[in-house]
C-alpha positions as CSV (number, residue, x, y, z in Angstrom):
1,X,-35.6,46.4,-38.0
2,X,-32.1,47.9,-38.8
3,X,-29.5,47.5,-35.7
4,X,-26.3,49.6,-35.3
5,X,-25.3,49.1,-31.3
6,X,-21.7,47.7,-31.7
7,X,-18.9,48.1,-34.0
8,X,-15.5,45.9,-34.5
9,X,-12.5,46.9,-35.5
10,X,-10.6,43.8,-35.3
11,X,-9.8,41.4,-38.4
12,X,-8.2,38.4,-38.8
13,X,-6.8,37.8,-42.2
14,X,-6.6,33.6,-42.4
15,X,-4.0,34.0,-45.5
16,X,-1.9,36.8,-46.2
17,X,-3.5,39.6,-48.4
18,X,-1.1,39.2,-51.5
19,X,-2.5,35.6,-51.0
20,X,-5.9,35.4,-50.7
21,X,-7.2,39.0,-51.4
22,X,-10.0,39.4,-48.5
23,X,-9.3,40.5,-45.1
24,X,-12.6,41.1,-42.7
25,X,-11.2,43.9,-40.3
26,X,-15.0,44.6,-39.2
27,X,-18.6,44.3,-39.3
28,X,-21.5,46.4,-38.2
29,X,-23.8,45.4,-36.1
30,X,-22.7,42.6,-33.9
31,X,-25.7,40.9,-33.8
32,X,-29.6,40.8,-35.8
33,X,-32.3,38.7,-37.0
34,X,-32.9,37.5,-40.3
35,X,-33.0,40.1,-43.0
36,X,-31.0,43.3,-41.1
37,X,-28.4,44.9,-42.7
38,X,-25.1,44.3,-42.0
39,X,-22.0,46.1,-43.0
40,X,-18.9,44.6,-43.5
41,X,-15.4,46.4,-44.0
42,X,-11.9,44.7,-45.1
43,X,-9.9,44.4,-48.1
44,X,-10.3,43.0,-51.5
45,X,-14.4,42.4,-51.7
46,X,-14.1,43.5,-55.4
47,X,-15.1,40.4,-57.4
48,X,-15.9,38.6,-54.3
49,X,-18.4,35.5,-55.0
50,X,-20.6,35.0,-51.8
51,X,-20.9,36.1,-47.9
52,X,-21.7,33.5,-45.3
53,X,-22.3,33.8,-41.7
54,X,-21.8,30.9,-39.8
55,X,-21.6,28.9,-43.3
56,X,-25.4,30.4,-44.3
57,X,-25.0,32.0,-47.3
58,X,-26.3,36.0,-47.4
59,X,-27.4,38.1,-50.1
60,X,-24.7,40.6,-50.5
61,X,-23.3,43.5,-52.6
62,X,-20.2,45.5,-53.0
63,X,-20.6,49.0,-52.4
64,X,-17.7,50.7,-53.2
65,X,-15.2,50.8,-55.8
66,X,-12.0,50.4,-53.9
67,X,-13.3,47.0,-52.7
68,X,-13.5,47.7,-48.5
69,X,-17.0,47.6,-48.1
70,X,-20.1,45.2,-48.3
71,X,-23.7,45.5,-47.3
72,X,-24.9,42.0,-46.5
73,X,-28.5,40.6,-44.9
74,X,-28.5,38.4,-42.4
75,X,-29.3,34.9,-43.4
76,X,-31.9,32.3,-41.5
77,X,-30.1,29.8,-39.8
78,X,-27.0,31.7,-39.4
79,X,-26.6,31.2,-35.4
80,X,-23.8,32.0,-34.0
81,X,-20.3,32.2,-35.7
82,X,-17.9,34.3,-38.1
83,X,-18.2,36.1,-41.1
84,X,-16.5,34.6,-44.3
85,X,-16.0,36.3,-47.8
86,X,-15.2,34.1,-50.7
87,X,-13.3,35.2,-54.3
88,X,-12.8,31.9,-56.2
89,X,-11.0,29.8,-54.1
90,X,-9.5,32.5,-51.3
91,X,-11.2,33.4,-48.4
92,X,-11.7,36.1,-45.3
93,X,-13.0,35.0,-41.7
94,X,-13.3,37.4,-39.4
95,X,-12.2,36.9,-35.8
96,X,-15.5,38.0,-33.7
97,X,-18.5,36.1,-34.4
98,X,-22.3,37.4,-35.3
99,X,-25.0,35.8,-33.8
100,X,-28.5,35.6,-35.3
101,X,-31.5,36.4,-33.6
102,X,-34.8,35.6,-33.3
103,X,-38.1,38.1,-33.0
104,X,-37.8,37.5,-29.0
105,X,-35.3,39.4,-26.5
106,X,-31.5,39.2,-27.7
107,X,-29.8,40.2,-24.1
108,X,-25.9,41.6,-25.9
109,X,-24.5,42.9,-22.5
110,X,-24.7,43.7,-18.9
111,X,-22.3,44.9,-15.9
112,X,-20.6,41.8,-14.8
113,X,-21.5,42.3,-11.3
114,X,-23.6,43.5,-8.6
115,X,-25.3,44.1,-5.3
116,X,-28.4,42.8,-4.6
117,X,-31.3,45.9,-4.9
118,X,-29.1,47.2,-7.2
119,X,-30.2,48.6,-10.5
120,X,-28.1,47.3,-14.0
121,X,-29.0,48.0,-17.5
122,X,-28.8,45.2,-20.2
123,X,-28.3,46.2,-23.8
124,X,-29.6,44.1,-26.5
125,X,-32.7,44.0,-28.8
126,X,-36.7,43.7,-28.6
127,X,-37.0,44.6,-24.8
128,X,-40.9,45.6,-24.3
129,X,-43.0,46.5,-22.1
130,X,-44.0,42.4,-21.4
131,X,-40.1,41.6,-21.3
132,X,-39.4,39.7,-18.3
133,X,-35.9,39.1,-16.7
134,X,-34.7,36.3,-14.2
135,X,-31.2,36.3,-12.3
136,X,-30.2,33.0,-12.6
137,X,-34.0,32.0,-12.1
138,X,-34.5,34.3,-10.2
139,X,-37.4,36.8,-11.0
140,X,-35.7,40.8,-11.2
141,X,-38.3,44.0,-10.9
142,X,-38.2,45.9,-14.6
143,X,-38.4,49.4,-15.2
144,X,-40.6,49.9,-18.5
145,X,-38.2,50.3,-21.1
146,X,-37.6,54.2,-23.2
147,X,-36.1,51.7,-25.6
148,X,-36.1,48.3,-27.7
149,X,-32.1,48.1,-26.8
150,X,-31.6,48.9,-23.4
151,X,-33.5,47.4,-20.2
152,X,-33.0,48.5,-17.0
153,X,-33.8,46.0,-13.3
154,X,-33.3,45.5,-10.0
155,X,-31.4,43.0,-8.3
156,X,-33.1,40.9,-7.2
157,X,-33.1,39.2,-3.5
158,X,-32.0,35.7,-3.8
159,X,-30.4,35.6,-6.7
160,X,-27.3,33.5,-7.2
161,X,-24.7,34.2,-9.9
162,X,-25.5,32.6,-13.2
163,X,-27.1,33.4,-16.6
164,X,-29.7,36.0,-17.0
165,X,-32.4,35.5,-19.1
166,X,-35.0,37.9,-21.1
167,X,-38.8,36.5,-22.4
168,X,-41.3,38.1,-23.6
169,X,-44.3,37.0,-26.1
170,X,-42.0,36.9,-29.1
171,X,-39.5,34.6,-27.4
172,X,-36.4,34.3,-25.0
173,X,-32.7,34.8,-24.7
174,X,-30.6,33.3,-22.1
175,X,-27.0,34.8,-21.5
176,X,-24.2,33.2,-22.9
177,X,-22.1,35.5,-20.4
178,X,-22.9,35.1,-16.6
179,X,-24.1,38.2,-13.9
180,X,-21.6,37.4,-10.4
181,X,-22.8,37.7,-6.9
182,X,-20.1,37.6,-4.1
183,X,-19.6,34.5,-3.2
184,X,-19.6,32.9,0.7
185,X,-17.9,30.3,2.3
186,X,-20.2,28.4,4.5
187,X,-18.0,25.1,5.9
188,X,-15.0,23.1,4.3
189,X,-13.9,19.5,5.1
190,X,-11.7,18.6,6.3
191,X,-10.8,21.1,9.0
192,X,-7.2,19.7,8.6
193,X,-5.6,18.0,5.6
194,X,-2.2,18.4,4.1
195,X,-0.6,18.6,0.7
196,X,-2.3,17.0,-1.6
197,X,-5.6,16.5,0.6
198,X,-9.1,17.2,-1.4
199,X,-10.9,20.0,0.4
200,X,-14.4,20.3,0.0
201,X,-15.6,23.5,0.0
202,X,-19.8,24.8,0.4
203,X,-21.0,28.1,0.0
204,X,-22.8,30.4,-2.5
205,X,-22.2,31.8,-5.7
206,X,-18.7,29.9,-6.6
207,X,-19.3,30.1,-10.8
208,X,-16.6,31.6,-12.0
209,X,-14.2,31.1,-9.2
210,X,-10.6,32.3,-10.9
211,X,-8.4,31.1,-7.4
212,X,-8.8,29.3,-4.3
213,X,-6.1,29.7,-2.0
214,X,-4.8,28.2,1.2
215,X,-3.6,30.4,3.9
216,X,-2.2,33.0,1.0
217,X,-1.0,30.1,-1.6
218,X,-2.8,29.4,-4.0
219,X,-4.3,26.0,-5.4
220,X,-2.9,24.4,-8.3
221,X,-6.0,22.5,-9.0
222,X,-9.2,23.2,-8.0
223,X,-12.8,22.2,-9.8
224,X,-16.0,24.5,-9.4
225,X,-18.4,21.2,-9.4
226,X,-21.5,23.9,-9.0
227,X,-22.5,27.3,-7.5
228,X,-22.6,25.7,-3.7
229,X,-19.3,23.3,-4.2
230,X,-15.8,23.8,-4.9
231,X,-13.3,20.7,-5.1
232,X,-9.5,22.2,-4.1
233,X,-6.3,20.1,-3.4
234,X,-4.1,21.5,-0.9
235,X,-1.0,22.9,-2.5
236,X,2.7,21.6,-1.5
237,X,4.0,23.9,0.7
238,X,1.3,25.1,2.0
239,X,0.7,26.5,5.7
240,X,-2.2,27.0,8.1
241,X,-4.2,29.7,7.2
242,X,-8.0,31.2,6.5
243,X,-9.1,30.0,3.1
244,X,-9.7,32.5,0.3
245,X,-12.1,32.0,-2.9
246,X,-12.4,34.5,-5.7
247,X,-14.7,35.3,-8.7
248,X,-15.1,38.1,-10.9
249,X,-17.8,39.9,-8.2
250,X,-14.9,40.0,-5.7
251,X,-12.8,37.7,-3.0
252,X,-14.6,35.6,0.1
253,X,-12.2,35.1,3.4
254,X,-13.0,31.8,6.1
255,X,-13.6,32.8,9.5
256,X,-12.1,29.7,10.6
257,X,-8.8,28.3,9.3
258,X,-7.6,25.2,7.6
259,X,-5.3,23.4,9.9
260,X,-2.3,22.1,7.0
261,X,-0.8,19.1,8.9
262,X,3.2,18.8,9.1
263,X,3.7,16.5,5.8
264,X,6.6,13.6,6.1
265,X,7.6,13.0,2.8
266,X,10.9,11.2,3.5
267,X,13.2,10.1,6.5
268,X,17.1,8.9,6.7
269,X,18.4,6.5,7.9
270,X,15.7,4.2,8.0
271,X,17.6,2.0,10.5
272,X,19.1,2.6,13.8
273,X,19.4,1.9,16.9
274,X,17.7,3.9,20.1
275,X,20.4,7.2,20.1
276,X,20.5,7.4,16.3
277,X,19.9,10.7,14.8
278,X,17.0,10.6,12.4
279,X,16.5,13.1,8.9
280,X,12.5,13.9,8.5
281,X,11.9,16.0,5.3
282,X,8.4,17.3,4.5
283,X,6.6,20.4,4.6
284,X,5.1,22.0,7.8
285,X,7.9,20.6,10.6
286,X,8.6,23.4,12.2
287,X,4.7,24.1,13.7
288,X,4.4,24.9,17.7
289,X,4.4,22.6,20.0
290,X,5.9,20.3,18.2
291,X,6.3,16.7,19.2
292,X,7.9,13.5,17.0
293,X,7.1,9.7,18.7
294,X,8.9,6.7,16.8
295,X,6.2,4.6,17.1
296,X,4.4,6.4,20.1
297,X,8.0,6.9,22.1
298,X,8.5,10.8,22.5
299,X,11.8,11.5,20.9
300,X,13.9,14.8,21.6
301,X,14.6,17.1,18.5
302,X,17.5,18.7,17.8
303,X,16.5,21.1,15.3
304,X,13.7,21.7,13.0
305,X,12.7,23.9,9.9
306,X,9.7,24.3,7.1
307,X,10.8,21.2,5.3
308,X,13.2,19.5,7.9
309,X,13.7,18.4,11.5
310,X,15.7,16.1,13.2
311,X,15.3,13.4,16.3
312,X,16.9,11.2,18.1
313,X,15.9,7.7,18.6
314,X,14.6,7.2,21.9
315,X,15.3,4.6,24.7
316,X,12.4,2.5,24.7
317,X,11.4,3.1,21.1
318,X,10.2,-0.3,18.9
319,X,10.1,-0.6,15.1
320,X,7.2,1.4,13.6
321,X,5.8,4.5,12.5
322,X,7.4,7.8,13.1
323,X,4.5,10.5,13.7
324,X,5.2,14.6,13.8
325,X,2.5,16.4,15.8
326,X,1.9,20.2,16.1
327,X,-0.6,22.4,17.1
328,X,-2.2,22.1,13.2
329,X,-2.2,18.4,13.5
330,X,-0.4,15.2,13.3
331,X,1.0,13.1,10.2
332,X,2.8,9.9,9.9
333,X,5.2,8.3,8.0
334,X,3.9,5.4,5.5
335,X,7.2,3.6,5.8
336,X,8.1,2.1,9.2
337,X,11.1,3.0,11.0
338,X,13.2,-0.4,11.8
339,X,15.5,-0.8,15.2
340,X,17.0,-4.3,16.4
341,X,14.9,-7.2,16.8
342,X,15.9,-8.9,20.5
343,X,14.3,-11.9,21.5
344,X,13.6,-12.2,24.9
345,X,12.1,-15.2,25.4
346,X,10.4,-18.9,23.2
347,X,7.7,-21.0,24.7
348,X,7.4,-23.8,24.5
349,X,11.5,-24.3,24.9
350,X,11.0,-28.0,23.2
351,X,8.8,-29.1,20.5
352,X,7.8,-31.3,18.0
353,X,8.2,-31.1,14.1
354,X,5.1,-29.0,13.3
355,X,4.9,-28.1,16.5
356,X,3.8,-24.3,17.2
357,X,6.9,-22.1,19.1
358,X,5.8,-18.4,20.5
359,X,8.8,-16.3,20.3
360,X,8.4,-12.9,22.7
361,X,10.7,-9.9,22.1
362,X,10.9,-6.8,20.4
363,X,11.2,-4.9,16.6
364,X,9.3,-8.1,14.9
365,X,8.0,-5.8,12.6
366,X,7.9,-7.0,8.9
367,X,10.3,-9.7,9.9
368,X,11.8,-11.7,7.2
369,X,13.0,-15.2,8.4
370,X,12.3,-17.1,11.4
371,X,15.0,-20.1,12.0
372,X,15.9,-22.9,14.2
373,X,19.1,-23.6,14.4
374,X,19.9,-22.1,10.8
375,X,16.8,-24.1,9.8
376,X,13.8,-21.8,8.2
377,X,10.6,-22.2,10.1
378,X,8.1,-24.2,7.6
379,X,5.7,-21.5,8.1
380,X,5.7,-18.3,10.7
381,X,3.2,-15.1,11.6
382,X,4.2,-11.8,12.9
383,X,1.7,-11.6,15.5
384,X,2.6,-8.0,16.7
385,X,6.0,-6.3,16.9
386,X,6.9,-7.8,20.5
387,X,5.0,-11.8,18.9
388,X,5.8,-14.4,16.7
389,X,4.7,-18.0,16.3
390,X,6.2,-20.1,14.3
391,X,6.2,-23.7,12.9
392,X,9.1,-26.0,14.3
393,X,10.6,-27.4,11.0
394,X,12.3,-31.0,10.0
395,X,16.2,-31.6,10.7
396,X,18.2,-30.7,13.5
397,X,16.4,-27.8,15.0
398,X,18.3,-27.7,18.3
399,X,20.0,-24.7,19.1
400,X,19.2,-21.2,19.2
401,X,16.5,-19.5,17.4
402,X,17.0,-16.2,14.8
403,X,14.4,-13.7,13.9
404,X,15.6,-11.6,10.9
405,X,13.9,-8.0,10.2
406,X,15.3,-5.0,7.8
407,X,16.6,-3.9,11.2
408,X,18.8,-6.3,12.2
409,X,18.5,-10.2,13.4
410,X,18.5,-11.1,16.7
411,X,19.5,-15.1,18.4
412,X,17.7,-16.1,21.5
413,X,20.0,-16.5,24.7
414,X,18.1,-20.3,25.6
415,X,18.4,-23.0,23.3
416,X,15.5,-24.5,21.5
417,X,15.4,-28.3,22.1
418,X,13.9,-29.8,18.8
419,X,12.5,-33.2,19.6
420,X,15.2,-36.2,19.2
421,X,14.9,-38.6,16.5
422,X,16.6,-42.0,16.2
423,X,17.1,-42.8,12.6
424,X,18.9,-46.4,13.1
425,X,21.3,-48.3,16.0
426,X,24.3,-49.9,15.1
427,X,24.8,-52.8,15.8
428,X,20.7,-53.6,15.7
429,X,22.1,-56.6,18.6
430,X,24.5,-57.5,20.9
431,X,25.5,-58.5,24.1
432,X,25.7,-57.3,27.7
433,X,29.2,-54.7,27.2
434,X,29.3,-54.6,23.3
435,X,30.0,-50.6,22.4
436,X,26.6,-49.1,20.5
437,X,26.2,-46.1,18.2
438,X,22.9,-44.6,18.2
439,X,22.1,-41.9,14.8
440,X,19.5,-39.4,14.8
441,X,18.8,-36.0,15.1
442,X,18.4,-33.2,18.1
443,X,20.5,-34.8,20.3
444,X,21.5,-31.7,22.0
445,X,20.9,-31.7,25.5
446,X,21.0,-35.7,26.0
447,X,20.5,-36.4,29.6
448,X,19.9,-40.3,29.7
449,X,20.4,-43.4,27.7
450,X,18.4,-46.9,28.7
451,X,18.3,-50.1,27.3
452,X,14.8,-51.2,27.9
453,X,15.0,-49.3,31.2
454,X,18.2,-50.7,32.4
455,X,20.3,-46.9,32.4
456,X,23.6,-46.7,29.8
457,X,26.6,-44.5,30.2
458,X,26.6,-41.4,27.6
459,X,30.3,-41.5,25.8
460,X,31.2,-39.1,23.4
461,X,28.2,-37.5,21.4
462,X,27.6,-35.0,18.2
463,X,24.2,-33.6,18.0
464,X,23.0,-36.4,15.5
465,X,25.2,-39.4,17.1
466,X,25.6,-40.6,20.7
467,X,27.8,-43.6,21.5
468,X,27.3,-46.1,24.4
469,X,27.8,-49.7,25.8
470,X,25.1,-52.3,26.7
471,X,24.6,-52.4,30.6
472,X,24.7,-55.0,32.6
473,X,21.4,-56.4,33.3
474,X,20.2,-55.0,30.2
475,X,17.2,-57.1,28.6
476,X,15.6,-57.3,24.6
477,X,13.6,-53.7,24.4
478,X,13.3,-50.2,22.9
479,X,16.6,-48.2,23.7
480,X,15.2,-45.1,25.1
481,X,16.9,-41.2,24.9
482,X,15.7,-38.7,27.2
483,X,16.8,-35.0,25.9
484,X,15.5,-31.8,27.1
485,X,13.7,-31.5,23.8
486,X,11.9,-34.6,24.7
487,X,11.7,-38.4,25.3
488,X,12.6,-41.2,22.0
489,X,12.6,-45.1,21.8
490,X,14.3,-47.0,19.1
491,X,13.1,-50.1,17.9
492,X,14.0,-53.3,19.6
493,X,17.7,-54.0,20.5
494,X,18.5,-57.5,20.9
495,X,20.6,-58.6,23.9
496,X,22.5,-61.3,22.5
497,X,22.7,-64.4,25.8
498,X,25.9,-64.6,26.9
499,X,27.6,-68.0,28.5
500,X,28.3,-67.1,32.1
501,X,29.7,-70.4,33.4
502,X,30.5,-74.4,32.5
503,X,30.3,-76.8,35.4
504,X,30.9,-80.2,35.0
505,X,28.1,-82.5,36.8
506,X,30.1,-85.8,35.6
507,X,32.2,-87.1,33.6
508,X,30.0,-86.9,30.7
509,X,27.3,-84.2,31.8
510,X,28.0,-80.7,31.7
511,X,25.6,-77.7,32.7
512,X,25.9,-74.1,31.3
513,X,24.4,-71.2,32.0
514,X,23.7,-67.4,30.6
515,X,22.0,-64.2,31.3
516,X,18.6,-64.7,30.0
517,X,16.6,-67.3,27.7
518,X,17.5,-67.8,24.2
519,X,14.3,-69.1,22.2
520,X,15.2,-69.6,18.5
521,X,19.6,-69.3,19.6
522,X,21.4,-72.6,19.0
523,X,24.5,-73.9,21.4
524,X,27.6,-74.4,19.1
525,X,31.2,-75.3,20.2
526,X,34.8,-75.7,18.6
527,X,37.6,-77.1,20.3
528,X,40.2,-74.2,19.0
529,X,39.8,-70.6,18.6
530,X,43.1,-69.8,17.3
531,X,42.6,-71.0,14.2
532,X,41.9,-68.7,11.0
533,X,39.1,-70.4,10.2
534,X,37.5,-71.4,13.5
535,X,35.1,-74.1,12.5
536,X,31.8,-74.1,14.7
537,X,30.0,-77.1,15.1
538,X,25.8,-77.4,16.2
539,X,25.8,-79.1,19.4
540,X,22.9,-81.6,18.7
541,X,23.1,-83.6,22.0
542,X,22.0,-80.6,24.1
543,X,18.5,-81.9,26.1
544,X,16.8,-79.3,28.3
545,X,16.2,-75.8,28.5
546,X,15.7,-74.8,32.1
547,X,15.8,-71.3,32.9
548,X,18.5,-69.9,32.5
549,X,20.8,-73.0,32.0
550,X,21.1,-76.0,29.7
551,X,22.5,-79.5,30.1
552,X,23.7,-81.9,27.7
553,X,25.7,-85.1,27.3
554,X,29.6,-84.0,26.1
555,X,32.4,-87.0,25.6
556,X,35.4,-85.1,27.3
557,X,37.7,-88.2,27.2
558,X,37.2,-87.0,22.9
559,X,37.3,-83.7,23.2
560,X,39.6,-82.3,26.7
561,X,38.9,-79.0,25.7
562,X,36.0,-77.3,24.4
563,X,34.4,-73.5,23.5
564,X,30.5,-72.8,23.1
565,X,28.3,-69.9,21.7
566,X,25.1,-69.0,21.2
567,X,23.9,-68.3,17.8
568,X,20.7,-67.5,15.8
């Protein structure tokens, strides 16, 4: 069978002329099976050595002398593809490709759209009277065909846009083109979203959607995923609007809108305190009834725009989010806005070293250091924006405590009393009135001094240092300092037994006495304390112990005049 439907003239010459020799401008017909004529025009087929559709070679012959025409036959296996004619090593392709068909229904063309009952007429090859056609599955009514090229159906009702396909005994086509129904917008999600936001869009017949717009803008990107489903990200710039899909059968409006939320993208400065003016860029500021919170504080606005607004920061407001709400929705900002910390309040007031401190205030949000007197917390957790625990650390953690955050930092009015710490006493011993030096830490806040419970006067002190005097009546035992940040003993501070009298039983007996028992202490004597080298001698004669007192045996027609001490 000989087919003649279709004729190209256009060419594409893939080397120049005076190069190559062959141009295909054209071939007649666009399609055939096997063994049809075909007839090709150009330039320079005289001497040409072999035809190929597709890369199948095809008998061929030149049938003129001026070298523009050949008759060819279509080859087996050709497919679908150009036309090429060789002449040694130069070559023609031509631009429009042939396509081979088989003894079944070859389906060329058809109106690209239409109504449903609707008659349309495809043009093509080997339509008869058994031919069946199918929308897109879809089984179409067919008139009986006057001819083997053109087959005329109806619409049929439930069709969807897609490929139509032709069978009959001898075989089956299916378009490579597709047939377009109008297509339908059935829901979308989400109802609001902003730039950038993946809509989801259901309906019917989206193949072949060419735009998908938002309120009148179109989408940048979009992705047909199927005939029910459309994928579309909100444009920039976008407003609140019915949504509008088109394909080649015509354009489908939403009943219902998409709500574009206002869209911060930036704000300046992103510090201040409440009365500060505030920047907000974006997109969609300017919606009605309009209302901006800094973290959920209503804030006044002074003026506002498509892509800018501005607020003031208001009383009450705490580091946090600022949010911009309209009637299409509400947005907020990633970033947090950042106001003073203040500290209003630490609980316990004294602790340990590892102990855990609640610090109450304001604006702790993302805060950055946590210190006792200068000293970093070991460890410390932002519990909310108004909370923060924190770890007491080592050293000399009296004083006031400092929350730092990119707003600000912020010292607490009431000292934190770390606990004291007594690192050594000097001297270790001594006797009733003898000045003491007591080192340490935290001393801050030093309210009492005792020497094994006997009180102390407090003379002049430095938060690690504290000096004092040994009372009178003051016994061996812990000396004991009682701060605000808490209660420490030292260890044991000797009181040194000090002579209080000498009387003189006899002429050879003489009774002394001091403050407390001396186990392990020694009586010595000298008979001149002027001397640069004093020399002390043991008293060995000394007989009893008895309380408080001693008496021993002393030769004072020897010595007139005589000095004793006690010593270890």
């Amino acid at each position: 069978m000989h087919l003649r439907p279709f004729s190209y003239s256009f060419a594409l010459c893939l080397c120049a002329a005076a190069a190559c020799g062959q141009t295909v401008n054209s071939f007649t017909p666009t399609y055939g099976q096997p063994g049809d004529p075909v007839t090709i025009t150009g330039t320079g087929f005289t001497g040409a050595t072999s035809v190929e559709f597709n890369g199948h070679a095809a008998s061929f012959a030149v049938s003129d002398q001026l070298g523009t025409q050949i008759n060819a036959f279509v080859p087996v296996g050709g497919g679908v593809g150009p036309i090429t004619v060789r002449k040694g090593g130069a070559s023609g392709t031509s631009a429009n490709s042939f396509t081979v068909i088989g003894a079944g229904p070859y389906i060329a063309s058809f109106p690209q759209t239409g109504a449903i009952g609707s008659s349309i007429t495809l043009t093509g090859a080997h339509f008869t009277v058994s031919t069946t056609v199918k929308f897109n599955g879809t089984s179409a009514a067919v008139f009986t065909p006057t001819t083997d090229t053109q087959l005329t159906v109806t619409v049929p009702n439930g069709a969807t846009s897609g490929a139509i396909t032709a069978a009959n005994t001898s075989g089956s086509w299916v378009s490579s083109n597709l047939f377009y129904f109008m297509p339908g917008i059935q829901s979308f999600s989400p109802v609001n979203a902003r730039p950038g936001t993946n809509v989801v869009i259901k309906g019917t017949n989206f193949l072949g959607v060419t735009t998908v717009a938002f309120g009148g803008l179109n989408a940048i990107i979009f992705t047909t995923n199927n005939n029910t489903q459309i994928t579309a990200v909100v444009p920039e710039n976008a407003v609140t609007g019915l949504l509008h899909v088109t394909t080649p059968a015509g354009q489908f409006i939403s009943t219902s809108n998409v709500f574009v939320n206002p869209n911060i993208v930036s704000f300046s400065p992103s510090i201040g305190d409440v009365g500060t003016e505030i920047t907000i860029n974006g997109t969609n500021l300017n919606g009605s009834g309009l209302v901006v919170r800094f973290n959920g504080v209503q804030a006044s606005v002074t003026s506002t725009s498509f892509n800018q607004l501005k607020a003031v920061v208001p009383s009450g407001a705490m580091s946090g989010a600022i949010t911009a709400q309209t009637s299409d929705g509400t947005t907020s900002t990633t970033a947090n806005f950042f106001l003073p910390p203040a500290i209003s309040g630490i609980s316990p007031t004294s602790a340990a070293i590892g102990a855990t401190v609640t610090i109450s205030g304001k604006n702790f949000t993302n805060a950055t250091s946590v210190q006792f007197n200068g000293v970093n917390a070991t460890s410390y957790t932002v519990v909310t924006n108004t909370q923060i625990t924190a770890v007491v650390p080592p050293g000399p953690t009296s004083g006031q405590v400092t929350v730092v955050t990119p707003g600000g930092s912020a010292q607490s009015a009431q000292a934190f009393f770390g606990a004291p710490v007594i690192t050594s006493v000097t001297p270790p011993a001594g006797v009733v009135g003898v000045d003491v030096t007591i080192f340490g830490t935290n001393f801050f806040g030093l309210t009492n001094i005792q020497f094994n419970g006997v009180n102390a006067v407090i003379g002049n002190m430095t938060i690690n240092s504290v000096m004092t005097t040994v009372p009178a009546g003051a016994t061996t035992g812990p000396i004991t300092l009682k701060t605000f940040g808490g209660i420490v003993n030292s260890s044991s501070f000797f009181i040194e037994p000090l002579i209080l009298g000498v009387t003189n039983l006899n002429d050879t007996t003489l009774r002394l006495s001091w403050t407390t028992n001396a186990p392990g202490f020694g009586l010595q004597s000298t008979t001149n304390l002027l001397s640069a080298n004093t020399a002390w001698a043991n008293e060995t004669n000394a007989t009893q112990l008895i309380g408080g007192k001693v008496t021993f045996t002393n030769n004072t027609t020897s010595f007139p005049q005589k000095y004793f001490r006690l010593r270890k």
